[in-house]
C-alpha positions in Angstrom: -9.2 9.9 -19.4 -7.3 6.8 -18.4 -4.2 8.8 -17.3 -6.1 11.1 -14.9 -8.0 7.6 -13.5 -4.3 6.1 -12.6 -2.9 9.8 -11.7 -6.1 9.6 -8.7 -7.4 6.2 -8.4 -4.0 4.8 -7.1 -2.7 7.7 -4.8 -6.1 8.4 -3.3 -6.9 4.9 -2.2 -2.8 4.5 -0.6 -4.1 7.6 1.1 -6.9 6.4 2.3 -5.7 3.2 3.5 -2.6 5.3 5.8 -5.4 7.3 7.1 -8.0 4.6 8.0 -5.2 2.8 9.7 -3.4 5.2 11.6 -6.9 6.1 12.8 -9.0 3.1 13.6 -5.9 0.3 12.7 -8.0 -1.4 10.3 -7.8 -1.2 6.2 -11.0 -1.1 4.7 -11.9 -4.1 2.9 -13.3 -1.2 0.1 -9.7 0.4 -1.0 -8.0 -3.0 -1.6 -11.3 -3.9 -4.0 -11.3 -0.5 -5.3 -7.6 -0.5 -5.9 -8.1 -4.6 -7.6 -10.9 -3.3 -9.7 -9.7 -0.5 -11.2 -6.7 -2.4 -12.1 -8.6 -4.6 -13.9 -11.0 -2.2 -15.9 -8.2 1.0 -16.3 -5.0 -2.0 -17.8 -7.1 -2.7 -21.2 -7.1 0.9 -21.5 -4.4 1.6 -21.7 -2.7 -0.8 -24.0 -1.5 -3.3 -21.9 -0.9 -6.5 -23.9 -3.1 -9.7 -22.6 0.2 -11.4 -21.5 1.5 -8.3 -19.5 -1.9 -7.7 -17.6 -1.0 -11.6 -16.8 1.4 -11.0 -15.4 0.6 -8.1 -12.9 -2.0 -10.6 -11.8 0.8 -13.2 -11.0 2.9 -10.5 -9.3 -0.1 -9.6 -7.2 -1.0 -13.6 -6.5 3.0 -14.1 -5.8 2.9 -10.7 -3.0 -0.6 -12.6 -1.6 1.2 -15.9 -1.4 3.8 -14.5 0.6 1.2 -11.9 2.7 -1.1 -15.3 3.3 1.8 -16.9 4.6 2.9 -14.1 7.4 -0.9 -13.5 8.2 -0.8 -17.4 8.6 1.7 -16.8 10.8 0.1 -13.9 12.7 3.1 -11.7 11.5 0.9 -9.4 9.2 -2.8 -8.3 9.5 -5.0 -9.3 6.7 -5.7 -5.8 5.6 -2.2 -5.0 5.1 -2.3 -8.5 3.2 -5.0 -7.5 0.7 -3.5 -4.0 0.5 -0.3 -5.1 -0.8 -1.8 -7.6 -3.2 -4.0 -5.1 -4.6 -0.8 -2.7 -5.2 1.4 -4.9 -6.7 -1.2 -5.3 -9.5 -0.5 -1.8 -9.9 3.3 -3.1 -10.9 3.0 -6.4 -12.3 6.5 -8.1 -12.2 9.4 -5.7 -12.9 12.1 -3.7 -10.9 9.1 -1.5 -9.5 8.0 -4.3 -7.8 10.9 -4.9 -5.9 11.4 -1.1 -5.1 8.1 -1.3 -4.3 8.7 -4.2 -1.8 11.8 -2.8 -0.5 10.7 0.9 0.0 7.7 -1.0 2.0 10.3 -2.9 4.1 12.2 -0.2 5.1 9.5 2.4 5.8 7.5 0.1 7.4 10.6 -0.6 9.9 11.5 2.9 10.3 7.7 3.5 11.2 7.9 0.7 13.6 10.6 2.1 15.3 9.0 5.6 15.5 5.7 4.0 17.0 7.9 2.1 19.7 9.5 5.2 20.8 6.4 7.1 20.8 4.7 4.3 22.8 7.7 4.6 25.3 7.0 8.0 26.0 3.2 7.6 26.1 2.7 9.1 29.8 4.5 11.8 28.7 3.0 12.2 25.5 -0.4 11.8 27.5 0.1 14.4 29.7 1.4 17.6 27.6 -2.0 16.5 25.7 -0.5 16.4 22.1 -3.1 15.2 19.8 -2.0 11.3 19.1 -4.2 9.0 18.3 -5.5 7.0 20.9 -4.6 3.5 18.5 -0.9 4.5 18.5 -0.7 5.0 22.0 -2.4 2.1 23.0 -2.4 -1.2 20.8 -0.3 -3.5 20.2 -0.2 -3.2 16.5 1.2 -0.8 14.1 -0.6 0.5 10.7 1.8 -1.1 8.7 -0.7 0.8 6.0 1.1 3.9 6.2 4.2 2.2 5.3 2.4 0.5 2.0 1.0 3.6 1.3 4.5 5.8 1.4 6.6 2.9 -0.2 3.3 3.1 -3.0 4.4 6.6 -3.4 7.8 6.0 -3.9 7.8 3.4 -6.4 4.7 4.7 -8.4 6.5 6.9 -10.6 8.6 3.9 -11.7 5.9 1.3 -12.5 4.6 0.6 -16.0 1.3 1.8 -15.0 2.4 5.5 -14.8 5.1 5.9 -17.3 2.7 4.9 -20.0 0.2 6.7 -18.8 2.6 9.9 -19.2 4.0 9.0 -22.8 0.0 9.1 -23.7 0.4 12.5 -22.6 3.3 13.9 -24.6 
């Protein structure tokens, strides 16, 4: 039971955020509290020392230091913020973490860059009428979501979370 709650819980709120931001460029407050929660109540489960559960709570309060500080600086939204603090839980603080991080970074850059071209060539894109949201198009942001939520999928099957969860299974 606790393996199928981290094979969905995880992937299916990542997915949720991409879609919810590439939609309406907001992350619902609900998936980072879901993602958080779940954490918290699934860890115990499955065997997760006291001290280790620690520290996935000081990797996610060391990703939300650094988040706080480029909201602070109006670099980074505040959903993408809470987002990324409630998936680093999800790691704790290993080398999944960092790929984590990294596979984040360079998605999230690559997306940028596709967004910018795609906003060059909005007249274009406009009038052969291909279906694009409106929010790409138009704002001034980009749903850095998608990128936390494809970097999530990357470095899942290397966090601690999952691999136990598949030795339970063998």
């Amino acid at each position: 039971m606790t393996a199928a709650a981290i094979f969905v819980v995880f992937p299916l709120c990542l997915a949720i955020a991409a879609f919810a931001d590439l939609i309406s460029m907001t992350i619902p407050n609900r998936v980072s509290l879901i993602l958080s929660i779940s954490f918290l109540i699934i860890a115990p489960f499955t065997g997760m020392p006291i001290p280790v559960i620690g520290m996935h709570l000081a990797a996610g309060l060391a990703v939300f230091c650094g988040c706080f500080a480029l909201f602070a600086l109006n670099v980074m939204g505040g959903g993408d913020a809470k987002l990324l603090t409630a998936t680093a839980l999800w790691f704790g603080f290993n080398q999944s973490l960092i790929l984590f991080i990294c596979c984040v970074g360079v998605i999230g850059g690559l997306l940028t860059f596709a967004i910018l071209m795609i906003r060059s060539r909005s007249n274009t894109i406009l009038a052969i009428g291909l279906p694009v949201p409106n929010s790409l198009l138009l704002a001034k942001k980009i749903p850095y979501g998608i990128a936390i939520a494809i970097g999530g999928f990357m470095a899942f099957p290397y966090s601690p979370m999952l691999t136990n969860a598949l030795e339970t299974l063998k």
